[in-house]
C-alpha positions in Angstrom: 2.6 5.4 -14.0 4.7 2.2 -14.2 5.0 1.0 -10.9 1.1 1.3 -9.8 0.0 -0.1 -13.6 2.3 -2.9 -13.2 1.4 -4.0 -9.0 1.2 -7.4 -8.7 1.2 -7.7 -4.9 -2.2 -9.1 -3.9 -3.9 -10.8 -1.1 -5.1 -14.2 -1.8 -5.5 -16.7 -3.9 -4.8 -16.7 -8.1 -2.7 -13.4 -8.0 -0.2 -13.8 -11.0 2.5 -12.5 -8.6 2.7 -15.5 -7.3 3.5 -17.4 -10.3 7.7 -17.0 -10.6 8.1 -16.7 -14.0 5.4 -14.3 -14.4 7.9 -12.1 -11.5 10.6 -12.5 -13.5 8.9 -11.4 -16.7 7.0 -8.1 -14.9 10.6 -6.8 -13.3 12.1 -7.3 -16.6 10.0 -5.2 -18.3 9.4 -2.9 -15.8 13.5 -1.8 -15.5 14.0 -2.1 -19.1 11.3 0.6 -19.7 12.4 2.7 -17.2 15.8 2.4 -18.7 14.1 3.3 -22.4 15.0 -0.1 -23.5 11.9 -0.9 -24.8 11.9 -3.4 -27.4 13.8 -5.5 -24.6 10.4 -4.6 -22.7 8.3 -5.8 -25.3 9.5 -9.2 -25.5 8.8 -9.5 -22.0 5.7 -8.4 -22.7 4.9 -10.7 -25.5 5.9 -13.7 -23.7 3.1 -12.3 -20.9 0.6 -12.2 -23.3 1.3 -15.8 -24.7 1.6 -17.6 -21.1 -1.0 -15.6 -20.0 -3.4 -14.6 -22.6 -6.6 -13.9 -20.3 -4.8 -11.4 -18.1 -3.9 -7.5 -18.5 -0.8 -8.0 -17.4 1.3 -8.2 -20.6 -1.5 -6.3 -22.5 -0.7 -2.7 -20.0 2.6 -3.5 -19.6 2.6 -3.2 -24.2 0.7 0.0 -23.3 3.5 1.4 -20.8 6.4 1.0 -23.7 4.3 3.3 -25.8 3.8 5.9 -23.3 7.3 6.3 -23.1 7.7 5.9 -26.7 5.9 8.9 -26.8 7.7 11.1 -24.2 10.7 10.5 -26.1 9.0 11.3 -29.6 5.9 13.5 -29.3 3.5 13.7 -32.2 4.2 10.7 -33.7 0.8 9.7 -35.1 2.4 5.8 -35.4 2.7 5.7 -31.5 -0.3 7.2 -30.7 -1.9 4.8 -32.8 -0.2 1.6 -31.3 -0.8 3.2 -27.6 -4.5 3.5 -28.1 -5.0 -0.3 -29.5 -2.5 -1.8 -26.6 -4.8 0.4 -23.7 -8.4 -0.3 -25.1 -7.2 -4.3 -25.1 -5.5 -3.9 -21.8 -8.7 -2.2 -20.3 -10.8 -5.2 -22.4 -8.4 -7.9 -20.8 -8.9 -6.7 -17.6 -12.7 -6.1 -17.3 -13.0 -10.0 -18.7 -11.0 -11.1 -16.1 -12.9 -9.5 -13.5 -16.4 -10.8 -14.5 -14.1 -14.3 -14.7 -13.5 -14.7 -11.4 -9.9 -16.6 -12.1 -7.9 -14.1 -10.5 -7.6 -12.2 -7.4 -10.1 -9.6 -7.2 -7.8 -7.0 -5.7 -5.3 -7.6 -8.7 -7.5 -7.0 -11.7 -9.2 -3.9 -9.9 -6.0 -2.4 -9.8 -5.2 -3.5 -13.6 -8.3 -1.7 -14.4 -7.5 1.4 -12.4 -4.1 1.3 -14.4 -5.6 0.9 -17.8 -7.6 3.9 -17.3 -5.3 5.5 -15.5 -2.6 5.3 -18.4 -5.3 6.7 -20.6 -6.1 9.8 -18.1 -1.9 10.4 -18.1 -1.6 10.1 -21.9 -4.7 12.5 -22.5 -2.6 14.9 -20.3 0.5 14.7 -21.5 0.3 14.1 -25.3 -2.8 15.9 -25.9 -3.3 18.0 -23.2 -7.2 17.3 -23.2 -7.6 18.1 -19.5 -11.6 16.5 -19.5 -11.0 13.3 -21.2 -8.1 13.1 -18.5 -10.1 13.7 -15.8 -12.9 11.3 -16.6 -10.9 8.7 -17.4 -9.0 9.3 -14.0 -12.5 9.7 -12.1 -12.8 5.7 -13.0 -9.7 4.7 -12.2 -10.2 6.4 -8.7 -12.9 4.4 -8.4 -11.5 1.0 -9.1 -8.0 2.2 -6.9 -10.7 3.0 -4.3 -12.1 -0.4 -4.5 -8.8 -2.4 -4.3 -7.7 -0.3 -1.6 -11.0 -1.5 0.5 -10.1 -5.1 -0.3 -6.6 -4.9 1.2 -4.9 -1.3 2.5 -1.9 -2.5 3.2 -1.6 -3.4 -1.0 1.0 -0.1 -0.7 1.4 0.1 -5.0 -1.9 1.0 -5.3 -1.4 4.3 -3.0 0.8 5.5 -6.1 -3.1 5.8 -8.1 -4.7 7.4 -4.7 -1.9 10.1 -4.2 -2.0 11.2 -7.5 -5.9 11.6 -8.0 -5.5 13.5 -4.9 -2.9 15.3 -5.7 -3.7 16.5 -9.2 -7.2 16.9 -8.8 -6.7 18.9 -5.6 -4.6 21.2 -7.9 -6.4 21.1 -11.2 -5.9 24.5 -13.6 -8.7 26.8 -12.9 -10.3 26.2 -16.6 -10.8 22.5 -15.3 -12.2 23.0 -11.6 -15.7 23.7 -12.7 -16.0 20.4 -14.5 -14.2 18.8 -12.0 -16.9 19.7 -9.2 -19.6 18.9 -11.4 -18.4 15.6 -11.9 -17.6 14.7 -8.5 -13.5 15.5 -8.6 -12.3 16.4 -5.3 -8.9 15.6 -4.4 -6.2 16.9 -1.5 -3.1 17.3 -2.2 -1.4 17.1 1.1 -3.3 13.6 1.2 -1.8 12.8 -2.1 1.6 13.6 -1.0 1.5 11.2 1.9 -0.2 8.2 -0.3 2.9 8.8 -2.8 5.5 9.1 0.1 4.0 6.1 1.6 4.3 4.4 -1.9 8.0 4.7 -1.8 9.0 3.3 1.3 6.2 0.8 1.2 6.0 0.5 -2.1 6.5 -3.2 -3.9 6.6 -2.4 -7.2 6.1 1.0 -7.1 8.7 2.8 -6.0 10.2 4.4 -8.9 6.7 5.1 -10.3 6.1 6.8 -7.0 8.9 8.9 -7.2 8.1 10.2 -10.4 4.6 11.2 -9.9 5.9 12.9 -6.6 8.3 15.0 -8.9 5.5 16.1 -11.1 3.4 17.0 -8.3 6.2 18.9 -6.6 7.0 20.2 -10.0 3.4 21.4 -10.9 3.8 23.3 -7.3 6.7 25.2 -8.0 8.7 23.4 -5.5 11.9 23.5 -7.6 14.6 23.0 -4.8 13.0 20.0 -3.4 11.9 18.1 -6.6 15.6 18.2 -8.3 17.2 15.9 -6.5 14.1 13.2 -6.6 14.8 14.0 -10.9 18.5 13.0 -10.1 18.2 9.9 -8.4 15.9 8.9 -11.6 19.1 9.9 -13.9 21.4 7.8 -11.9 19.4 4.8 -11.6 18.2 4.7 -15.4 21.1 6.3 -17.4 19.8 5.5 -20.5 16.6 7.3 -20.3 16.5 10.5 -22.5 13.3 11.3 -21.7 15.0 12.3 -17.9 17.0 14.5 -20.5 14.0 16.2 -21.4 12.5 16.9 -17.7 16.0 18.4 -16.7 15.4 20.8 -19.1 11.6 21.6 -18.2 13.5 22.0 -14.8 15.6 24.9 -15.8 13.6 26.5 -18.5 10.2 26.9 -15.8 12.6 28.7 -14.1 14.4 30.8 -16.6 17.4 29.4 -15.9 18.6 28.4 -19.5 22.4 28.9 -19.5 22.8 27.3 -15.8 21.1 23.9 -17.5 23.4 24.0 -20.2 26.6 23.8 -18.1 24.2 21.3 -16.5 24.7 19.1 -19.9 27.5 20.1 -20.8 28.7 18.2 -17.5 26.3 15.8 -18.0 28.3 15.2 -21.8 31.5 14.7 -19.9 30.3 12.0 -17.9 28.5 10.1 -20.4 30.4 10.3 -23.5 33.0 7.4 -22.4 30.0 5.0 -21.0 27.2 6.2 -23.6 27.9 8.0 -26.7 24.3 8.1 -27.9 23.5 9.6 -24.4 26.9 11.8 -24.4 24.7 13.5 -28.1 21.4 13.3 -26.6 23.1 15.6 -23.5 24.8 18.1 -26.2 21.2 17.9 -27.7 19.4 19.2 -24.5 22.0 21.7 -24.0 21.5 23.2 -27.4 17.6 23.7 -26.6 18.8 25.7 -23.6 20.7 27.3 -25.6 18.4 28.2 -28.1 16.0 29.4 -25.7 18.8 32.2 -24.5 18.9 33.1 -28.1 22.9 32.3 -27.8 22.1 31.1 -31.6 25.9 31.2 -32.6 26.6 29.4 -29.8 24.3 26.6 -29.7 25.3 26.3 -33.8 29.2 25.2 -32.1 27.3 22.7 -30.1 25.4 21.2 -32.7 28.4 20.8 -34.7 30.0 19.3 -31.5 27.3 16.9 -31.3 27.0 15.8 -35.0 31.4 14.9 -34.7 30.0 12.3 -32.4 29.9 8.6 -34.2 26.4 7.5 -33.2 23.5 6.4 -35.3 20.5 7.0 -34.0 17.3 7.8 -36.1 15.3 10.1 -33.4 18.7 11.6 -32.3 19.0 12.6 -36.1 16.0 14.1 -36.6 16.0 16.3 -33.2 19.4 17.6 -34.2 17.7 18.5 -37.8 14.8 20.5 -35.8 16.9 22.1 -33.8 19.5 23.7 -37.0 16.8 24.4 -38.9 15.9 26.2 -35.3 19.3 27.7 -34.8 19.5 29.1 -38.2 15.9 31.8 -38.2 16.5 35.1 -38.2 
């Protein structure tokens, strides 16, 4: 959740948004991860920690990069590692700068609902450990809550309330019992206004907004009204593979494997003059697709198709190895 880990619009004094090169660092970092360009967000993020060593700031915004790192390369024991160190000393940062006093109040209680927050999101999506998520989400609801007492028109931090609400008024039934015992209850029609209210009001949150409201209309099955939110991600941050990757959850929930791969196959038409890389990381989503329609000989012509393309890229590499050693099982 970039947008609401990264909201630096604050009511009074000592808020870092207010500080023009500390702007100019967050927006940097904040498009160049959503773009996937993220050792271009990590220098930003560096030169946050250095100017401003005894805030979260550049300490979550070092956690963000490796949430996406991970997205785009699940399993990776090296980026799990790196995410957990950059969180706990995000987290640290922000709970000493609270008991400091030397910056707004409203700001570091929404740093700290981020930090746990990220933790809750990486929990569920890289290790699907539903209770860990939901504790860890239970205290960032609480800090959100806080913040949002202090000032309710601080819009970013309705991206945090809308999707407690959301997601824990639609937790999977092996959850819910937990969830009630520990004092969980969300509404997801209150969720989806927070997170609608997000993007139009949103500061910084806009884009993080509208990807939590994708999941959430995603999780509900709401296919026709949650593509187009998916599409307006693509065209505003080409470079992103990881978008790759939900187009294809898009069409494989719904069985719809062949119709997403003339999906990339357009997809490889439009990109392979701007983008090469992205023109092979389209072919790549298309042979998945493939694959999962068991058109095996097919999705071996795509593959060669793909590796005729002159990019070098490590993670493309080893994807396309997966997937023919995939392509080629009896």
């Amino acid at each position: 959740m970039l947008g609401f880990f990264l909201t630096l619009l604050l009511a009074g004094s000592n808020a870092l948004y207010d500080d023009p090169a500390a702007d100019r660092l967050i927006r940097t970092a904040e498009e160049s991860t959503y773009m996937l360009h993220l050792d271009d967000a990590r220098v930003a993020a560096r030169e946050l920690q250095q100017r401003y060593p005894d805030h979260p700031a550049g300490f979550l915004i070092m956690a963000e990069t490796y949430w996406w790192e991970a997205q785009a390369d699940p399993h990776n024991l090296k980026t799990e590692s790196a995410y957990y160190k950059a969180q706990e000393l995000a987290q640290d940062k922000a709970e000493s700068a609270l008991r400091a006093r030397t910056y707004s109040k409203v700001e570091i209680l929404a740093y700290l609902a981020s930090a746990h927050g990220s933790y809750a999101r990486f929990e569920v999506t890289q290790k699907s450990s539903y209770y860990r998520a939901l504790r860890a989400g239970l205290r960032a609801h609480r800090y959100a809550e806080e913040a949002y007492a202090l000032d309710q028109n601080y819009y970013d931090i309705y991206v945090g309330l809308g999707a407690f609400n959301y997601f824990a008024g639609t937790l999977p039934s092996m959850i819910k019992p937990f969830a009630w015992l520990l004092g969980a209850h969300g509404d997801k029609d209150t969720g989806v206004k927070q997170l609608q209210t997000a993007i139009e009001k949103g500061r910084y949150s806009r884009t993080e907004a509208s990807i939590v409201y994708y999941s959430a209309l995603l999780s509900n099955k709401e296919y026709a009204a949650s593509f187009p939110i998916l599409e307006k991600l693509l065209a505003d941050y080409p470079d992103n593979l990881v978008l790759y990757e939900w187009v294809t959850e898009w069409y494989r929930e719904q069985r719809k494997n062949l119709d997403g791969a003339e999906y990339f196959e357009r997809m490889y038409q439009q990109q392979v003059s701007r983008s090469p890389k992205m023109a092979g990381y389209a072919l790549l989503e298309k042979v998945d697709l493939q694959l999962a329609q068991n058109r095996k000989n097919e999705a071996l012509q795509t593959l060669q198709r793909l590796k005729g393309i002159p990019i070098s890229d490590p993670l493309l590499a080893k994807k396309v190895q997966a997937l023919e050693i995939e392509s080629r099982k009896p």
